[in-house]
mmCIF file of the N, C-alpha and C atoms, coordinates in Angstrom:
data_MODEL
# 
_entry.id   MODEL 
# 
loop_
_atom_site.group_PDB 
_atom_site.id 
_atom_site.type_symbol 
_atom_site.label_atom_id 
_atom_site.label_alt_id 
_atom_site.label_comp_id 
_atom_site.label_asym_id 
_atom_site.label_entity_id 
_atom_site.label_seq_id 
_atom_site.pdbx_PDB_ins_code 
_atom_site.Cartn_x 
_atom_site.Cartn_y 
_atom_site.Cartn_z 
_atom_site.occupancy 
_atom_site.B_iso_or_equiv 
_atom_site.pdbx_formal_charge 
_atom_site.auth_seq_id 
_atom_site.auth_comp_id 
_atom_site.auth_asym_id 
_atom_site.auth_atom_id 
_atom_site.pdbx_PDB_model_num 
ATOM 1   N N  . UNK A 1 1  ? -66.799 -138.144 156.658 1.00 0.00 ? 1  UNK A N  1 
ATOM 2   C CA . UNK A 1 1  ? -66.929 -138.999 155.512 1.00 0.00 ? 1  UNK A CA 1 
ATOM 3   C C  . UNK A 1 1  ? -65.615 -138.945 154.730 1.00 0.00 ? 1  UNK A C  1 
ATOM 4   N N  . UNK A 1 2  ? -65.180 -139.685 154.457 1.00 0.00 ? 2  UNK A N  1 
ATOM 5   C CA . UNK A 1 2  ? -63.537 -140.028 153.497 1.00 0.00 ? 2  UNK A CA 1 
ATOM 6   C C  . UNK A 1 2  ? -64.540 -140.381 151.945 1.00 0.00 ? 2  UNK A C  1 
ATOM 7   N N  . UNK A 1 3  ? -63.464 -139.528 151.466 1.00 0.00 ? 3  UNK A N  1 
ATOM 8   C CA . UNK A 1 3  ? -63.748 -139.562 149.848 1.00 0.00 ? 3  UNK A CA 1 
ATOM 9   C C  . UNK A 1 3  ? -62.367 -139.946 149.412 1.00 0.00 ? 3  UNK A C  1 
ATOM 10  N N  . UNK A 1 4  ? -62.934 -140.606 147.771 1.00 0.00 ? 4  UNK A N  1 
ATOM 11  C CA . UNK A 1 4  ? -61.618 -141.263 147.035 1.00 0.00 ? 4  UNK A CA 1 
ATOM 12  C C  . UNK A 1 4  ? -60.813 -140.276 146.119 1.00 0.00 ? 4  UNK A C  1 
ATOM 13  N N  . UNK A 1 5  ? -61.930 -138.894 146.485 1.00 0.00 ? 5  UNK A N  1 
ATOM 14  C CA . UNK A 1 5  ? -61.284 -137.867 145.382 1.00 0.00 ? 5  UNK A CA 1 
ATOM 15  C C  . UNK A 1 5  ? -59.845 -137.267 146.159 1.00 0.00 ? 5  UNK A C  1 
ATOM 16  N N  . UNK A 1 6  ? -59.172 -136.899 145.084 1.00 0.00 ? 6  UNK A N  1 
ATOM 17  C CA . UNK A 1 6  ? -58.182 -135.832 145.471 1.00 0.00 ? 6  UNK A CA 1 
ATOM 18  C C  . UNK A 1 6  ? -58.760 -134.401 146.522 1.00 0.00 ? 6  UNK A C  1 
ATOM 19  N N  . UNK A 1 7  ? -57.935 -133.794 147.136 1.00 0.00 ? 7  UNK A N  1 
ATOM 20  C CA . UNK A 1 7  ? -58.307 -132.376 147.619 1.00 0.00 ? 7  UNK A CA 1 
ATOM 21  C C  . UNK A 1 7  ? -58.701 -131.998 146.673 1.00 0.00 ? 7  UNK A C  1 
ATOM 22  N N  . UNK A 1 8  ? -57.550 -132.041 145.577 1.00 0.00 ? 8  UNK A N  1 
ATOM 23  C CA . UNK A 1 8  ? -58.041 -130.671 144.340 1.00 0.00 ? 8  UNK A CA 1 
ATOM 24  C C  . UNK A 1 8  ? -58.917 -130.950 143.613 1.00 0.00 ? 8  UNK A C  1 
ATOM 25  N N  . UNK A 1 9  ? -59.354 -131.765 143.287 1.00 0.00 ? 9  UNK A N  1 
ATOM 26  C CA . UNK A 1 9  ? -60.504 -132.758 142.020 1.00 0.00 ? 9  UNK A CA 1 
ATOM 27  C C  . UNK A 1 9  ? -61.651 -132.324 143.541 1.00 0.00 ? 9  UNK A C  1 
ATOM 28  N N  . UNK A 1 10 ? -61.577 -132.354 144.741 1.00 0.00 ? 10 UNK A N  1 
ATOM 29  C CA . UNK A 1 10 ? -62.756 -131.669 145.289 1.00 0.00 ? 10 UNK A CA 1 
ATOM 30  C C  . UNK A 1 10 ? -62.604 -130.258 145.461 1.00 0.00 ? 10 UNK A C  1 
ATOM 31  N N  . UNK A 1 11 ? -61.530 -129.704 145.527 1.00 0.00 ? 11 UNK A N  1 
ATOM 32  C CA . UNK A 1 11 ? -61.673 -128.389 145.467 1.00 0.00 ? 11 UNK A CA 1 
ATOM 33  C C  . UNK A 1 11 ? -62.423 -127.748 144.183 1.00 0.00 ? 11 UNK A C  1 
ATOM 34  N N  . UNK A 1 12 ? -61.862 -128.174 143.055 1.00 0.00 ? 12 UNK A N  1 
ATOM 35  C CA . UNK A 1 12 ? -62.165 -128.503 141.637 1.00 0.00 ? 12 UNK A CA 1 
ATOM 36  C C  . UNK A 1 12 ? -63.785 -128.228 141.386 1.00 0.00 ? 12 UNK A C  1 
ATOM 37  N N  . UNK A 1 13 ? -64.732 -129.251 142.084 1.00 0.00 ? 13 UNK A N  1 
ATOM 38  C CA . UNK A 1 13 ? -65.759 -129.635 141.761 1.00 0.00 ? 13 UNK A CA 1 
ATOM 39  C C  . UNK A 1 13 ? -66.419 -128.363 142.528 1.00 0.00 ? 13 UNK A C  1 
ATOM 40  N N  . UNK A 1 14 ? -66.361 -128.010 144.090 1.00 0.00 ? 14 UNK A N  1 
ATOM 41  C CA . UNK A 1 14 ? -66.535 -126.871 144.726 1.00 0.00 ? 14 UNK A CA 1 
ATOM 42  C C  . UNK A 1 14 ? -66.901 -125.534 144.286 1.00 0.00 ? 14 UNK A C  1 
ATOM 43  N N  . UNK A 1 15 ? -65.827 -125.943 143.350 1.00 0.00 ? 15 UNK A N  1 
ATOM 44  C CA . UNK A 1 15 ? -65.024 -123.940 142.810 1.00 0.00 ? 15 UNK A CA 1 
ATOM 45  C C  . UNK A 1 15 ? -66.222 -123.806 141.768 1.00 0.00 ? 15 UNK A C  1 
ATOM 46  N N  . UNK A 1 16 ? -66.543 -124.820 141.077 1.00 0.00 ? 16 UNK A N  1 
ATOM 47  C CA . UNK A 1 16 ? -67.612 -125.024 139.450 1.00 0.00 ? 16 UNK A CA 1 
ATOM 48  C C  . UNK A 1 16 ? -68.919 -124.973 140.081 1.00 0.00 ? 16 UNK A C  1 
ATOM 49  N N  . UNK A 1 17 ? -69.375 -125.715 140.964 1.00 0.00 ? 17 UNK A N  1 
ATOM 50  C CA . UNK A 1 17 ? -70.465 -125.391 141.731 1.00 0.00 ? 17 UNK A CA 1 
ATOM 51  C C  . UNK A 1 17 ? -71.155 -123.696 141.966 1.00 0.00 ? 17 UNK A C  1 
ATOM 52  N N  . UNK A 1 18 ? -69.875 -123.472 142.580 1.00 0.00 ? 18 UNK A N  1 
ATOM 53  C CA . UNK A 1 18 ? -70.205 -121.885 143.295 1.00 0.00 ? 18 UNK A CA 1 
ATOM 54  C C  . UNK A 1 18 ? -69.563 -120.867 142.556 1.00 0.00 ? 18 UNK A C  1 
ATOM 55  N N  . UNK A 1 19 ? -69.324 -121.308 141.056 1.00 0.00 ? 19 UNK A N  1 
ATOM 56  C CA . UNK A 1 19 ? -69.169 -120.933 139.781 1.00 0.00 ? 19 UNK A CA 1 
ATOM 57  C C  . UNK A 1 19 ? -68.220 -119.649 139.925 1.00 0.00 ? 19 UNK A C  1 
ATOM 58  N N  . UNK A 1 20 ? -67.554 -120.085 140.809 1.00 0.00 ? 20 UNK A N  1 
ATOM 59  C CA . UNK A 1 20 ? -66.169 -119.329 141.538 1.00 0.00 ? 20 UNK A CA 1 
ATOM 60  C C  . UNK A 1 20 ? -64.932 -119.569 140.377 1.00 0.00 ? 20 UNK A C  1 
ATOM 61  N N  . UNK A 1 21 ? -64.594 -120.318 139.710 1.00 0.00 ? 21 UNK A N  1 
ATOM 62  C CA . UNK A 1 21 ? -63.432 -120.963 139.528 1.00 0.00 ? 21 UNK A CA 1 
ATOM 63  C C  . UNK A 1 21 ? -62.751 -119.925 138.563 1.00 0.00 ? 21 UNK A C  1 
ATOM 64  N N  . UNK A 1 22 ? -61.294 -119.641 138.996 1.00 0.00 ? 22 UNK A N  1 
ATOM 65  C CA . UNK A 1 22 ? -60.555 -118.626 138.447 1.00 0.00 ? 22 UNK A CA 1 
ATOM 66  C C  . UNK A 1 22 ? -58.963 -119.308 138.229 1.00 0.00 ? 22 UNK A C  1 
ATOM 67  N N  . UNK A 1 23 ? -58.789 -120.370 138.140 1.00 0.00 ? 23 UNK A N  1 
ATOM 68  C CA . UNK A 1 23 ? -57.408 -121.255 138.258 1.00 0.00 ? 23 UNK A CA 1 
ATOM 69  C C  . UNK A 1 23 ? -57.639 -122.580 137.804 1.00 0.00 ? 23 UNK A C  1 
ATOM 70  N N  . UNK A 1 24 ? -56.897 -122.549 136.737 1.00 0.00 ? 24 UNK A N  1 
ATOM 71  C CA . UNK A 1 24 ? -56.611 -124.006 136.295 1.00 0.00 ? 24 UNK A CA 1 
ATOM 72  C C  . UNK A 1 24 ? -55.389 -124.429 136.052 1.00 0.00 ? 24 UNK A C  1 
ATOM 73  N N  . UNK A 1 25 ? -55.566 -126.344 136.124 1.00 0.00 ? 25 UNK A N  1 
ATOM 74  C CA . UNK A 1 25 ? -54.240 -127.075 135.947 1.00 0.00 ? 25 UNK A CA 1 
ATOM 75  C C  . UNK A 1 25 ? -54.693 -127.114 134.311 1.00 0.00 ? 25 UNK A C  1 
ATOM 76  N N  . UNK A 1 26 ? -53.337 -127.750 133.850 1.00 0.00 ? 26 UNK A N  1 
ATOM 77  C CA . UNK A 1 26 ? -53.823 -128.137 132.603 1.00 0.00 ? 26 UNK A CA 1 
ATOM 78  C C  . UNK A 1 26 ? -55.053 -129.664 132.567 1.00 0.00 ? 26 UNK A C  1 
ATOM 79  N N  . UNK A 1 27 ? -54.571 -130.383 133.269 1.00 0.00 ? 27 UNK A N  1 
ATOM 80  C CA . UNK A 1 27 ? -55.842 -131.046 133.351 1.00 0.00 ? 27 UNK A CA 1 
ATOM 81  C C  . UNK A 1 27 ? -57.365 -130.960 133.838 1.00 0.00 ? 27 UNK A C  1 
ATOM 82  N N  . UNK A 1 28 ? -57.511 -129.455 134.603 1.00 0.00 ? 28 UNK A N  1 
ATOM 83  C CA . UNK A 1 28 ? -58.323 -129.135 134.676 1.00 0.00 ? 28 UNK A CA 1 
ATOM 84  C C  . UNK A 1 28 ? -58.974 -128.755 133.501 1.00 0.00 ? 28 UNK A C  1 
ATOM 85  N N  . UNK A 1 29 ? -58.333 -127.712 132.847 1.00 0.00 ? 29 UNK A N  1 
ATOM 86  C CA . UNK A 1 29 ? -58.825 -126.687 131.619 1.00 0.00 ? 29 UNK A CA 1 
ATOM 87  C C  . UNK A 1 29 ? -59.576 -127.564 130.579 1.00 0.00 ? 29 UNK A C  1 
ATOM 88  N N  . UNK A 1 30 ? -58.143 -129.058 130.209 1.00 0.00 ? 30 UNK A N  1 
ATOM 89  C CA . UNK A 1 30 ? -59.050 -129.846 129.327 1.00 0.00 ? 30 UNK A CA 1 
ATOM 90  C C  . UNK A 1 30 ? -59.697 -130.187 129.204 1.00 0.00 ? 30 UNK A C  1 
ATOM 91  N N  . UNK A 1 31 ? -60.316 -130.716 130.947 1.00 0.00 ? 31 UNK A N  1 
ATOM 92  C CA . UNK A 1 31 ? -61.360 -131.704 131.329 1.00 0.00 ? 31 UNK A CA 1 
ATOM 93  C C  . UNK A 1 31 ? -62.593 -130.542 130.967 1.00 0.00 ? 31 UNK A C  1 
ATOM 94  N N  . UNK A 1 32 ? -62.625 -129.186 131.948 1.00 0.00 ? 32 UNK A N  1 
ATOM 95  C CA . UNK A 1 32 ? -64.001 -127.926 131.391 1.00 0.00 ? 32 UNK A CA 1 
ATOM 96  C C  . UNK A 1 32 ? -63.646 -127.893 130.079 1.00 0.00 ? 32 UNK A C  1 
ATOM 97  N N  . UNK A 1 33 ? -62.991 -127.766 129.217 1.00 0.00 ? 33 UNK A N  1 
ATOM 98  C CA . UNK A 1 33 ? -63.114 -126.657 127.948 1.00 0.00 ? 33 UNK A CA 1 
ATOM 99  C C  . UNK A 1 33 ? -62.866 -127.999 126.625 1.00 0.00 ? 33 UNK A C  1 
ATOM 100 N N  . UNK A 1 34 ? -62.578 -129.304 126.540 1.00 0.00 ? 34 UNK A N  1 
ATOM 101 C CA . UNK A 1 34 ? -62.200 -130.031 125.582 1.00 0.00 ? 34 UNK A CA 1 
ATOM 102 C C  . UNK A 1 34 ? -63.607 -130.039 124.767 1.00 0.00 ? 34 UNK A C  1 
ATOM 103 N N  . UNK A 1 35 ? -65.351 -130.350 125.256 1.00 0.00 ? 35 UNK A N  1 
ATOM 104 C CA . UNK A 1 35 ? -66.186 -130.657 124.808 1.00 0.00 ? 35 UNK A CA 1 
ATOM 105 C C  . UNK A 1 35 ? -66.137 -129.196 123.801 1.00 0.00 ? 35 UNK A C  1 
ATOM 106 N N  . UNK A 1 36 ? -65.641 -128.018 124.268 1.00 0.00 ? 36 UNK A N  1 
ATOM 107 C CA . UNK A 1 36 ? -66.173 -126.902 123.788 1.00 0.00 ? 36 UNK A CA 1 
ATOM 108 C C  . UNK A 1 36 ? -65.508 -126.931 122.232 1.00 0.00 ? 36 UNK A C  1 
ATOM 109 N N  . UNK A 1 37 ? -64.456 -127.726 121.858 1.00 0.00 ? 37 UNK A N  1 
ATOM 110 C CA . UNK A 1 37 ? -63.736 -128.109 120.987 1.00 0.00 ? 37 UNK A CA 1 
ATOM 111 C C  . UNK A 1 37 ? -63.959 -129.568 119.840 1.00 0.00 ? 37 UNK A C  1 
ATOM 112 N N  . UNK A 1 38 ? -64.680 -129.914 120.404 1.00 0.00 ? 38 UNK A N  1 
ATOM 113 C CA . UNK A 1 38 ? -65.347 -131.170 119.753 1.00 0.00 ? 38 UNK A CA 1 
ATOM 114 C C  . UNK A 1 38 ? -64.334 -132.586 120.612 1.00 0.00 ? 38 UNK A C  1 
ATOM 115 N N  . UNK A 1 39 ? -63.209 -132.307 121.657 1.00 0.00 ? 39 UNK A N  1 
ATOM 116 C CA . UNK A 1 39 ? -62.553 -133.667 121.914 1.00 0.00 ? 39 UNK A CA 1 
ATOM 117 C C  . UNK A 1 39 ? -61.192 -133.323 120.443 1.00 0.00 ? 39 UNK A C  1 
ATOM 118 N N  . UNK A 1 40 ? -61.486 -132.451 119.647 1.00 0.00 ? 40 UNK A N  1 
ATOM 119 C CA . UNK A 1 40 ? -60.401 -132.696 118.948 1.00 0.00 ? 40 UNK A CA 1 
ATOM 120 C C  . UNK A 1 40 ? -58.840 -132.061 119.070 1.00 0.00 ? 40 UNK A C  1 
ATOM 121 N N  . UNK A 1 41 ? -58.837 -131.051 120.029 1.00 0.00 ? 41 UNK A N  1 
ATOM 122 C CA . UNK A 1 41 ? -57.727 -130.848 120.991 1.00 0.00 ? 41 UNK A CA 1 
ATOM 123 C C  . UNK A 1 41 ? -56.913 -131.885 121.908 1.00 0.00 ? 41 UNK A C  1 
ATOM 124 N N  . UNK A 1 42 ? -55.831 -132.043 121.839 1.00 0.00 ? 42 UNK A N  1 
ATOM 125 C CA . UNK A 1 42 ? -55.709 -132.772 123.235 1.00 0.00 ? 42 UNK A CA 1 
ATOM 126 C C  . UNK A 1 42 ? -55.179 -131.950 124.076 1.00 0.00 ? 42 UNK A C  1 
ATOM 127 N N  . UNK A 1 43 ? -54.870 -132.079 125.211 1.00 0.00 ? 43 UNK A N  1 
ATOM 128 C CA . UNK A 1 43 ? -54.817 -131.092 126.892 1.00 0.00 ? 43 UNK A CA 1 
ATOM 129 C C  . UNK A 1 43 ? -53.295 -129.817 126.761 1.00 0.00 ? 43 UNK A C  1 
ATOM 130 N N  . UNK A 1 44 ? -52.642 -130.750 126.012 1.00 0.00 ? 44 UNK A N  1 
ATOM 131 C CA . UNK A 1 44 ? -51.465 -129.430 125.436 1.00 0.00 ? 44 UNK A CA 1 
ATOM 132 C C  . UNK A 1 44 ? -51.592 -128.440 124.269 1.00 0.00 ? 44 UNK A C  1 
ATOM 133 N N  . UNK A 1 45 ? -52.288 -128.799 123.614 1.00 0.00 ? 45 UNK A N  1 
ATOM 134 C CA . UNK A 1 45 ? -53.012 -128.252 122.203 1.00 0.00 ? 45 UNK A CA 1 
ATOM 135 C C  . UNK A 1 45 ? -54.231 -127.057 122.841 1.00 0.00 ? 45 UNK A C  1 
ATOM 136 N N  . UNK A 1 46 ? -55.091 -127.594 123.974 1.00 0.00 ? 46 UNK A N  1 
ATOM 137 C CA . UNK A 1 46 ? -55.671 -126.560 124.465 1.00 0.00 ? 46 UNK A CA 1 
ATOM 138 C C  . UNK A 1 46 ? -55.325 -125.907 125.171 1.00 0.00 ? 46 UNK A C  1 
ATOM 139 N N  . UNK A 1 47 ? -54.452 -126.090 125.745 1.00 0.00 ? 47 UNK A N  1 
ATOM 140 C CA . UNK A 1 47 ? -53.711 -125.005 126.963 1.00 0.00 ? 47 UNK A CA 1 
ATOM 141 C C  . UNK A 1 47 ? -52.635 -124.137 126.134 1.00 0.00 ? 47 UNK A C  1 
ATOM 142 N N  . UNK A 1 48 ? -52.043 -124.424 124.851 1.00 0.00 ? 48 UNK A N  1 
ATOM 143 C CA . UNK A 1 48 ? -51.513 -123.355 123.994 1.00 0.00 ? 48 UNK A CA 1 
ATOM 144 C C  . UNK A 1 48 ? -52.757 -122.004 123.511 1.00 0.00 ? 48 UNK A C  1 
ATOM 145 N N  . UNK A 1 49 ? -53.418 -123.006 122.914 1.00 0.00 ? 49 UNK A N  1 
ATOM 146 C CA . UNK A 1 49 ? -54.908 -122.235 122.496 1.00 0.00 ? 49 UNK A CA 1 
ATOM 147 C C  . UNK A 1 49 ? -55.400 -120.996 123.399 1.00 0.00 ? 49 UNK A C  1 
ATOM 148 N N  . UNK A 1 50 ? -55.172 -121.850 124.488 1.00 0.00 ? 50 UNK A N  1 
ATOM 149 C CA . UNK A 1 50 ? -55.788 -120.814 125.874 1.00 0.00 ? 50 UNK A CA 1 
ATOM 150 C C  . UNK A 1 50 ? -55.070 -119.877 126.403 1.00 0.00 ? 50 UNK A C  1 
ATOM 151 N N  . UNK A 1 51 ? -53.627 -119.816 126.390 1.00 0.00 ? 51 UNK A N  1 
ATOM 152 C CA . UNK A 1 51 ? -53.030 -118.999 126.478 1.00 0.00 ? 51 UNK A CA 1 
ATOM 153 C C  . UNK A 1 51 ? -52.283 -117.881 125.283 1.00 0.00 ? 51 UNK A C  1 
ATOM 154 N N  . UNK A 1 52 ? -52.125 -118.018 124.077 1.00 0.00 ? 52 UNK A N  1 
ATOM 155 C CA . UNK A 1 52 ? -52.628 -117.673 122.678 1.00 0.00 ? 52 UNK A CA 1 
ATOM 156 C C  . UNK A 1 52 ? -53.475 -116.772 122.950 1.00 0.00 ? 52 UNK A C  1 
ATOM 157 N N  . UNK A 1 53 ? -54.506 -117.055 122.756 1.00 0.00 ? 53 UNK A N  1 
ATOM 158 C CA . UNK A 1 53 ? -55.856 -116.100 122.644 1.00 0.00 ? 53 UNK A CA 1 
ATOM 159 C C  . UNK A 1 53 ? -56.202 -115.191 123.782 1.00 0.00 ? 53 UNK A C  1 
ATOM 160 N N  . UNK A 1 54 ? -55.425 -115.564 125.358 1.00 0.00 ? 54 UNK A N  1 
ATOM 161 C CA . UNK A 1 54 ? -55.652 -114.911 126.480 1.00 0.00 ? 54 UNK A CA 1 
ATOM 162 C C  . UNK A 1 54 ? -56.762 -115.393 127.266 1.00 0.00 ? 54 UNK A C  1 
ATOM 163 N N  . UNK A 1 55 ? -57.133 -116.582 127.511 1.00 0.00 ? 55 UNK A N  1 
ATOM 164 C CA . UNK A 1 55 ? -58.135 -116.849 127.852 1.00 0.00 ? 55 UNK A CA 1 
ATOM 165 C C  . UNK A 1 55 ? -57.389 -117.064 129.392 1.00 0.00 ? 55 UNK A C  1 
ATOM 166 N N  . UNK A 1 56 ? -56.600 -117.438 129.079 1.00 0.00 ? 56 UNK A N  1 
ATOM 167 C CA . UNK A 1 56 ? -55.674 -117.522 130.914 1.00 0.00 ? 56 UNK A CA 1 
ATOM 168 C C  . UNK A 1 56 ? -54.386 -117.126 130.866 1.00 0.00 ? 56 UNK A C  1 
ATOM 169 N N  . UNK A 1 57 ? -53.877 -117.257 131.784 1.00 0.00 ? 57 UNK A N  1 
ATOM 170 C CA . UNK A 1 57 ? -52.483 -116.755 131.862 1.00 0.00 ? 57 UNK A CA 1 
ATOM 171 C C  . UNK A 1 57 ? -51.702 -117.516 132.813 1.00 0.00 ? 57 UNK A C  1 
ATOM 172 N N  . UNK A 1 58 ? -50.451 -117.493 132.752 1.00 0.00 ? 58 UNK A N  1 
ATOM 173 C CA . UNK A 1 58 ? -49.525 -118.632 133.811 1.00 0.00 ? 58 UNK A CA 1 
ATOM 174 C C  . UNK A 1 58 ? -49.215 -118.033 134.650 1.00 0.00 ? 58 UNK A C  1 
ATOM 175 N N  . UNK A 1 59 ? -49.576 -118.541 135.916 1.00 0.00 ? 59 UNK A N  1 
ATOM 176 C CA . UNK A 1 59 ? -49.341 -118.034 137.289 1.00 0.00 ? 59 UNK A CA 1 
ATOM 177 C C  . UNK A 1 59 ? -48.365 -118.670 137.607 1.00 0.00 ? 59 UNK A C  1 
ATOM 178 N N  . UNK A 1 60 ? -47.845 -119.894 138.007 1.00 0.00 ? 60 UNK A N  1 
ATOM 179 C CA . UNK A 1 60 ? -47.146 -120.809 138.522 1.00 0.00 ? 60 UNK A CA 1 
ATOM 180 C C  . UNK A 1 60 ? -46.628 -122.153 137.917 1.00 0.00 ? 60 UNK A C  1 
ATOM 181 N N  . UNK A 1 61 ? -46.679 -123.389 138.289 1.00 0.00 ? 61 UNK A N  1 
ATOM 182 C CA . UNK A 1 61 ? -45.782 -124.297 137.788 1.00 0.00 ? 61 UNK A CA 1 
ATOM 183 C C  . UNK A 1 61 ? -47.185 -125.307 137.625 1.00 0.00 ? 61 UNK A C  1 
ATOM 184 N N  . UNK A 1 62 ? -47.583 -125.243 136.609 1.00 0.00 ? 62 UNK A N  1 
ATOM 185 C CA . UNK A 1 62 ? -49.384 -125.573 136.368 1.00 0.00 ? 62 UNK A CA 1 
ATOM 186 C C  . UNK A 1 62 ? -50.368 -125.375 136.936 1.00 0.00 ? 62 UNK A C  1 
ATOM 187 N N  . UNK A 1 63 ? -50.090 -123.665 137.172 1.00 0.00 ? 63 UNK A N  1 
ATOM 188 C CA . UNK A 1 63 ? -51.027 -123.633 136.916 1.00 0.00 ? 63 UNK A CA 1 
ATOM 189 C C  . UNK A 1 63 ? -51.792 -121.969 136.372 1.00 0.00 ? 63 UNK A C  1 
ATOM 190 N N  . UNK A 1 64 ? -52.797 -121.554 135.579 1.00 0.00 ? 64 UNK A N  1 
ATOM 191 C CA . UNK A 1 64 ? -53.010 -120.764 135.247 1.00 0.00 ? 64 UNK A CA 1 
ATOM 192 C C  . UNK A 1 64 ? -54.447 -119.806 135.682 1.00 0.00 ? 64 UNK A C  1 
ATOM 193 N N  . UNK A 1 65 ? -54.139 -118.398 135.886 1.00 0.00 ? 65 UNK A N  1 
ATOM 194 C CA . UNK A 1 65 ? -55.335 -117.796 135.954 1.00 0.00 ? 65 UNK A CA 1 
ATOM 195 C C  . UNK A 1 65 ? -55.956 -117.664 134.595 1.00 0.00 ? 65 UNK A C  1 
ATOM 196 N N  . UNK A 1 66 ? -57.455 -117.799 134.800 1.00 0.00 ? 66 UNK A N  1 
ATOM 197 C CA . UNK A 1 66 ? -58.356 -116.805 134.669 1.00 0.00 ? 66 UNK A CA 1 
ATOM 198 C C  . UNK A 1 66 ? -58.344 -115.524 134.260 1.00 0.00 ? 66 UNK A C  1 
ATOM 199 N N  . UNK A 1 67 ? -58.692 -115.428 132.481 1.00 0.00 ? 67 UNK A N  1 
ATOM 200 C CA . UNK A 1 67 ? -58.795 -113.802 132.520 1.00 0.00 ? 67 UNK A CA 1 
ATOM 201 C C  . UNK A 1 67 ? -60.203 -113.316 132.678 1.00 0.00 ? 67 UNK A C  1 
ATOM 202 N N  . UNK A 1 68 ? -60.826 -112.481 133.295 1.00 0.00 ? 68 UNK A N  1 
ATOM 203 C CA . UNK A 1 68 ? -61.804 -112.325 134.134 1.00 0.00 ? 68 UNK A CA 1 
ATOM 204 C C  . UNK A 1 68 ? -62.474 -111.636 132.882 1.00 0.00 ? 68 UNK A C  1 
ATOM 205 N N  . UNK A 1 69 ? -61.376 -110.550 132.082 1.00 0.00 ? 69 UNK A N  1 
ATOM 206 C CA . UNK A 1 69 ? -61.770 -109.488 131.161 1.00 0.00 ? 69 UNK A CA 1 
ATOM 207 C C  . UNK A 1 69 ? -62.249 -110.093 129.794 1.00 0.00 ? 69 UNK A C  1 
ATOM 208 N N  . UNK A 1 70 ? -62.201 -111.586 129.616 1.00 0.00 ? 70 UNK A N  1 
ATOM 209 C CA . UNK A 1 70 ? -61.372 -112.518 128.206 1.00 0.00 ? 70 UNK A CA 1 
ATOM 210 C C  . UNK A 1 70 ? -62.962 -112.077 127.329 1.00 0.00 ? 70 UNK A C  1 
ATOM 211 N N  . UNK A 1 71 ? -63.233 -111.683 126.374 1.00 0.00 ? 71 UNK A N  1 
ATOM 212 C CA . UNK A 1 71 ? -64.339 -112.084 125.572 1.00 0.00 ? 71 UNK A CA 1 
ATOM 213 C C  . UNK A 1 71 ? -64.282 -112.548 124.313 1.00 0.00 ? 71 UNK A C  1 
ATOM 214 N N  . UNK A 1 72 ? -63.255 -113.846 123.959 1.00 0.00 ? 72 UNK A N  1 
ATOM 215 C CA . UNK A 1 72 ? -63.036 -114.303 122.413 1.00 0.00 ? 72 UNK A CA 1 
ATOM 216 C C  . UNK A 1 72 ? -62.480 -113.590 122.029 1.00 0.00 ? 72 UNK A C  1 
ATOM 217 N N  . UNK A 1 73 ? -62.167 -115.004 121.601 1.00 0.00 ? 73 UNK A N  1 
ATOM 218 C CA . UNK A 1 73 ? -60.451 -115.015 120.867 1.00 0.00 ? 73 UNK A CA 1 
ATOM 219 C C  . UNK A 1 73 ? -60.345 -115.568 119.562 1.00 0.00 ? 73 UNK A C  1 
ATOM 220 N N  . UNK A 1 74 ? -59.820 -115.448 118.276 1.00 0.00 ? 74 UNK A N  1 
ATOM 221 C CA . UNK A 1 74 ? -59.554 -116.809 117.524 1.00 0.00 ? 74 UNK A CA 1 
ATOM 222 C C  . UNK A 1 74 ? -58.071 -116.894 117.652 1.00 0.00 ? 74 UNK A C  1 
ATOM 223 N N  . UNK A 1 75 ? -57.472 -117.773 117.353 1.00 0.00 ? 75 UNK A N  1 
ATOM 224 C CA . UNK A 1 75 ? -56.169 -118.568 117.197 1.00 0.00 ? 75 UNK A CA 1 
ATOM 225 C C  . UNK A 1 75 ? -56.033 -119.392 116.281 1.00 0.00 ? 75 UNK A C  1 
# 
């Protein structure tokens, strides 16, 4: 079966399913975590936030782990 999604937008959906997911793009993070904010963040505003407080950390060239240990933060 051919899908219109990306690999990663299915890897993406996979990882949340099997409630695995330990890596995000920034457009990932915004897309899970913006509602948790009211929408009043936008995707660079939360990915400061998120790394600020330790909620992830930068692995690579967008993209960030998962802190496994994280239990709230304010910023």
């Amino acid at each position: 079966m051919t899908s219109f999604y990306t690999a990663e937008a299915q890897e993406h959906a996979q990882q949340l399913m099997d409630n695995t997911l330990k890596y995000y793009s920034k457009r990932s993070l915004f897309m899970e975590q913006a509602p948790s904010f009211n929408f009043e963040l936008n995707a660079d505003q939360l990915l400061a936030k998120a790394l600020k407080v330790g909620f992830i950390k930068k692995v690579g060239e967008d993209k960030y782990e998962l802190n496994e240990d994280y239990s709230g933060g304010k910023a």
